[in-house]
N, C-alpha and C positions, 0 to 999 in steps of 0.2 A: 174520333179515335176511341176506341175499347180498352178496358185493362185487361192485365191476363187473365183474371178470375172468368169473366167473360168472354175472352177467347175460348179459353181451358173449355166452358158448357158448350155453346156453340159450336167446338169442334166435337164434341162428344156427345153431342145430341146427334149429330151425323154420322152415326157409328152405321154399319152395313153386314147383315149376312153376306156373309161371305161363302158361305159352300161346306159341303163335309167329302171327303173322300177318305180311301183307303188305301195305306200304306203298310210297307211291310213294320217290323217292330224295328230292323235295323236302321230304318229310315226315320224312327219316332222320336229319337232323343232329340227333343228342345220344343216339338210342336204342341197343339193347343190339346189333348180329348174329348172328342165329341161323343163318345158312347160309355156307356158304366160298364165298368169289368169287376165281374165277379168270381167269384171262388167257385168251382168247379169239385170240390170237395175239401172236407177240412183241411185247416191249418195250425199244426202239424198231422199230415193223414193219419198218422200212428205216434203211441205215444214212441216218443224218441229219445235215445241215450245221446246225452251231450259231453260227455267224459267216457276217453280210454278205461276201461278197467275193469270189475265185476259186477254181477247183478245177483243177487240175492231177494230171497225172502226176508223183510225186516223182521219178522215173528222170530226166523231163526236165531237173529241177534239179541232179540226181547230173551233168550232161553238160554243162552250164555254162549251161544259157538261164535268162536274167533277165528280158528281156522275151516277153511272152506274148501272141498275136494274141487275141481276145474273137471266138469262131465262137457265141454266141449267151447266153439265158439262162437259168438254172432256177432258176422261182420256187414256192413255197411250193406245193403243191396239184396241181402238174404230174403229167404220166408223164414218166418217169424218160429224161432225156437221155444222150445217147451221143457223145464226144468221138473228134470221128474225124481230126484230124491229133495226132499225141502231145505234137508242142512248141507247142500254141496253149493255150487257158483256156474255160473257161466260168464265165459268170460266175453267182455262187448266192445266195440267200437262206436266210436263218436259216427252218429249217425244211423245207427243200425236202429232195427225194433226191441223195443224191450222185450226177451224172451217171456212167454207164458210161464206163471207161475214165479212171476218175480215181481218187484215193487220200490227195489233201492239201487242204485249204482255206486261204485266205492272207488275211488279213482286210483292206479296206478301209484302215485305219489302216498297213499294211506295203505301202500299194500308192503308186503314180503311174499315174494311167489319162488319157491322151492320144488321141482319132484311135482309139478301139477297139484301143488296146492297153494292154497292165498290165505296169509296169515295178517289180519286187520292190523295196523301197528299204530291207530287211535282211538282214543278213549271214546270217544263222542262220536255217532254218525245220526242223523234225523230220517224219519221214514219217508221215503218220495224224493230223496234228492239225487240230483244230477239226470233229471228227466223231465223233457219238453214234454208235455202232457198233450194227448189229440185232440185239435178244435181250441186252442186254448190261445191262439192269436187272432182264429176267424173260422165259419162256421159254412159248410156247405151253401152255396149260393148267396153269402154275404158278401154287400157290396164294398170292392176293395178301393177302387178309385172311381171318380165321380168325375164327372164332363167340366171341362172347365180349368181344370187343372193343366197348368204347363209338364210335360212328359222330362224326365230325368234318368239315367242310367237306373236310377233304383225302380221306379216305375215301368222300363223296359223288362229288368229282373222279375218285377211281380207278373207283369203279363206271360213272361215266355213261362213263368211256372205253372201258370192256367192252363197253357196249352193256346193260347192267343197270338199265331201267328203273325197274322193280319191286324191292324186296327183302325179305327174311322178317327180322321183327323182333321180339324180344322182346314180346309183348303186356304191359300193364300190369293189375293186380289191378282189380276194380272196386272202388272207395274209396269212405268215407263221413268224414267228420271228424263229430264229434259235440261240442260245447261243451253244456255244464250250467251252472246256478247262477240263480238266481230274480234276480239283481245283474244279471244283464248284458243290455242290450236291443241293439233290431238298432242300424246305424251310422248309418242316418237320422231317429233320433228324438233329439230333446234330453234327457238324463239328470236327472234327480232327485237331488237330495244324496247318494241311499244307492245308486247305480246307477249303472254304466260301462258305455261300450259294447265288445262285442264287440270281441277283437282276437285273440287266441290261434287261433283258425278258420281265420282269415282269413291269418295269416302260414303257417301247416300248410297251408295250398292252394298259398299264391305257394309254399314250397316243394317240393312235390312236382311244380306245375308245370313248375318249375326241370330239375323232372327229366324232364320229360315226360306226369308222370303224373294224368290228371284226375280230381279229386274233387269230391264233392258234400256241401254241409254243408246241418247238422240242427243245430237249439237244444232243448235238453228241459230241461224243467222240475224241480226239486228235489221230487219227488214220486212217492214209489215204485209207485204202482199205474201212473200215468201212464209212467213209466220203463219197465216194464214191458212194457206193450203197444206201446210204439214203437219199443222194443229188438228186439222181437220181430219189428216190422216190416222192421226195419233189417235183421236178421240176415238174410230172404231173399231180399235182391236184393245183398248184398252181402260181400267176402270179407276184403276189410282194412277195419279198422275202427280209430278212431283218435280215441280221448275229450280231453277238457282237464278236468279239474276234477270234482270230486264224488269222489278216489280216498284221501283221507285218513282221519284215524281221527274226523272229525268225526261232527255228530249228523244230518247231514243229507248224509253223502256216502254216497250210494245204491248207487255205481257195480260194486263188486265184487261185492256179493251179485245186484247184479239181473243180471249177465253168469253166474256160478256156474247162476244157477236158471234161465239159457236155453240149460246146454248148453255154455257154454267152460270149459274144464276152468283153471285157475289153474297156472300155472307159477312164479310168484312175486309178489309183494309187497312194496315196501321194498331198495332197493340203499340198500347203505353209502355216500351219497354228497351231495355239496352243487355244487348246487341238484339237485334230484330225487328226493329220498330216498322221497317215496309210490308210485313208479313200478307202475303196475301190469300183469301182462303172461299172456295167457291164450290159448288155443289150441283148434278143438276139429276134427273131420275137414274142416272146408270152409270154419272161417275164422281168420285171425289178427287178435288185438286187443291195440294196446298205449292202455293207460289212463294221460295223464301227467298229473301235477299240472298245478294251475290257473292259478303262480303263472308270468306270460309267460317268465320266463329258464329256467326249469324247465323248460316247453314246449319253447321254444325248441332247449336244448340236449339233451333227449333227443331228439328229432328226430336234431340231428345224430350224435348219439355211439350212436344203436341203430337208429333206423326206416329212414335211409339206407343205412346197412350191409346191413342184412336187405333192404331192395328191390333192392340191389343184386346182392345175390348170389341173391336169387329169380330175379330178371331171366338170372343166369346170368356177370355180372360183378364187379366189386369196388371199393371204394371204395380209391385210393393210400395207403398211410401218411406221414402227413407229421411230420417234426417240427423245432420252433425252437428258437430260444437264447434263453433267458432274460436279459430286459434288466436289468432291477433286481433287488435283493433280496428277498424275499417269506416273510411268517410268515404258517402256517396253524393253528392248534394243535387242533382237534379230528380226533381220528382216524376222519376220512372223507378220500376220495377226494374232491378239490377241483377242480372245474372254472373254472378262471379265467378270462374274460374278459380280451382281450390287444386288442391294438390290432400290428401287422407292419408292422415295414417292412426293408428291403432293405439294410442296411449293408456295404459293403466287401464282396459277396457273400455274404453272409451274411444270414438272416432271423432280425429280433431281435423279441422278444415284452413289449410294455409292459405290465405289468399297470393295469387297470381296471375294479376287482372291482363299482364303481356302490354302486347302496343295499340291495342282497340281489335274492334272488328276483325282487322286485316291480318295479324297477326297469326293465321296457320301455324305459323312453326312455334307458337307457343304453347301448345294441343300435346304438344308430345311430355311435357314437362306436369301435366296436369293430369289428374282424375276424370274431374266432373266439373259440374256448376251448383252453387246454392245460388236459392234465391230471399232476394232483398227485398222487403215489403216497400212501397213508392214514397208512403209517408212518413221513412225515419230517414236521416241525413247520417247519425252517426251509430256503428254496431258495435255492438264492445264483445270481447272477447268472451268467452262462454255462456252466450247466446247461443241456441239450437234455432237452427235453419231447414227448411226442404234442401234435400240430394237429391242429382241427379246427375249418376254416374254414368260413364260414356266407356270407363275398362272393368274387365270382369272382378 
């Protein structure tokens, strides 16, 4: 058996290209960037007025004129106006060009405007104010975002201003989630006393969706010839692969010998750790497969603490580190690595972690009441309350 620190490399030494393709920009928000996008010309192309109101020559103000004739206007979209007596004004809009032969903007709120003309009505104005100046955020052909980078509504913002229709993005693995177990039928049939329905599948899709990434799920049967041949099918259209259940030392859990005898080599079996501890995780030239237990918080939480990490850094990104402050006291005493179940919230700046360890493993419907997971180092028994921990949060 392995600790997580060593699971954790082990799965991340098996990180994989994954592909780049191109998608539109409407389709970019959350994916990986694979190409540098740059600036197509400055930023701001011209210098720009960020305040309603007039533009002058500061020289004029340096000479004593307070009131200012209005010889026309410049609004947002225009070509760029030209101030041709020096002691008069033009009036501007937020966004427009600064008209030629000006150097100040005087906002609305500092004015009196009468009869077409604008009478300054503060003492104080500075030369250059209330003006984006060109190139003064980024410069023709500077690079604005860099590969690597997860894409965000503001990042769709910067490319669509490029003119960057299109963009080259991470491609995602083709995926397969596979659930086992002769116990579980689909979600639209009524259960029998000794049967539940699927659920472990079905959250392993919402989240990878979460990520972007689309999978297709397969139920198989606790029965190794059958196992067998459907594995077999699964393995050639597919390269991530992603079990629930059947990975224990039971009498009926198929799962690791029938992946061994199609070809995925075994990287390990069993991390030191709770919930998770049957973890199974195997690799062969053309696919990655992590096997997790059955038990939904197990599911659950390997997900979060290995399969995101590794799609992420496949993709060519990373997943942040986070960690919280431990709100209460907490005893663990078996020497595993304890992933708790916490509930966050935001105190005095600070994010504090409620423990909410539920009813074990099994306990799904304790997921809904909860955040995330910290985790608990194997060799302390007791955590006391503001101590800082790893997060690993599972709601946005």
């Amino acid at each position: 058996m392995i600790n997580v620190t060593e699971a954790t490399a082990i799965i991340l030494s098996h990180s994989i290209e994954t592909g780049v393709e191109e998608i539109s920009i409407q389709e970019a928000s959350g994916r990986v960037l694979k190409e540098p996008i740059r600036a197509d010309r400055d930023f701001p192309p011209f210098d720009r007025v960020t305040m309603d109101g007039i533009a002058i020559a500061f020289q004029a103000w340096q000479k004593g004129v307070r009131t200012f004739k209005i010889e026309s206007i410049q609004a947002a979209g225009q070509q760029q106006k030209q101030l041709s007596d020096p002691s008069a004004c033009i009036e501007v809009m937020t966004g427009a060009m600064l008209p030629l032969g000006t150097d100040t903007v005087i906002p609305y709120e500092s004015l009196n405007i009468k009869e077409d003309k604008a009478n300054i009505t503060v003492e104080k104005i500075e030369p250059g104010e209330n003006i984006h100046r060109q190139g003064v955020d980024a410069r023709n052909a500077d690079e604005l975002l860099t590969p690597g980078i997860k894409i965000s509504p503001a990042e769709v913002a910067l490319m669509a201003s490029v003119g960057k229709k299109k963009v080259q993005v991470a491609a995602f693995p083709k995926t397969a989630i596979i659930s086992t177990g002769d116990e579980l039928i689909p979600v639209d049939l009524i259960p029998l006393p000794y049967q539940i329905r699927r659920s472990n599948s079905y959250a392993l899709q919402a989240a990878l969706t979460e990520l972007g990434c689309a999978a297709d799920q397969f139920h198989l049967p606790d029965q190794p010839d059958m196992l067998d041949v459907e594995v077999k099918k699964i393995l050639q259209h597919y390269s991530l692969i992603i079990f629930s259940g059947g990975v224990s030392k039971g009498k009926y859990d198929y799962i690791p010998q029938t992946l061994e005898q199609n070809g995925i080599q075994k990287r390990f079996h069993q991390v030191s750790q709770r919930p998770g501890k049957p973890i199974w995780f195997g690799t062969s030239a053309k696919h990655v497969v992590f096997a997790l237990p059955g038990n939904p918080v197990s599911t659950y939480m390997c997900f979060y603490r290995y399969i995101k990490p590794w799609l992420m850094k496949s993709l060519g990104s990373d997943v942040p580190v986070q960690q919280v402050v431990l709100a209460q006291n907490f005893t663990f005493k078996p020497s595993l690595t304890y992933f708790l179940q916490v509930k966050v919230k935001n105190e005095m700046s600070q994010l504090k972690a409620y423990p909410d360890a539920g009813g074990g493993s099994g306990d799904f419907a304790n997921l809904k009441d909860v955040d995330g997971f910290i985790e608990l180092p194997a060799e302390v028994t007791d955590f006391k309350a503001g101590q800082v921990f790893r997060y690993f949060p599972f709601r946005s």
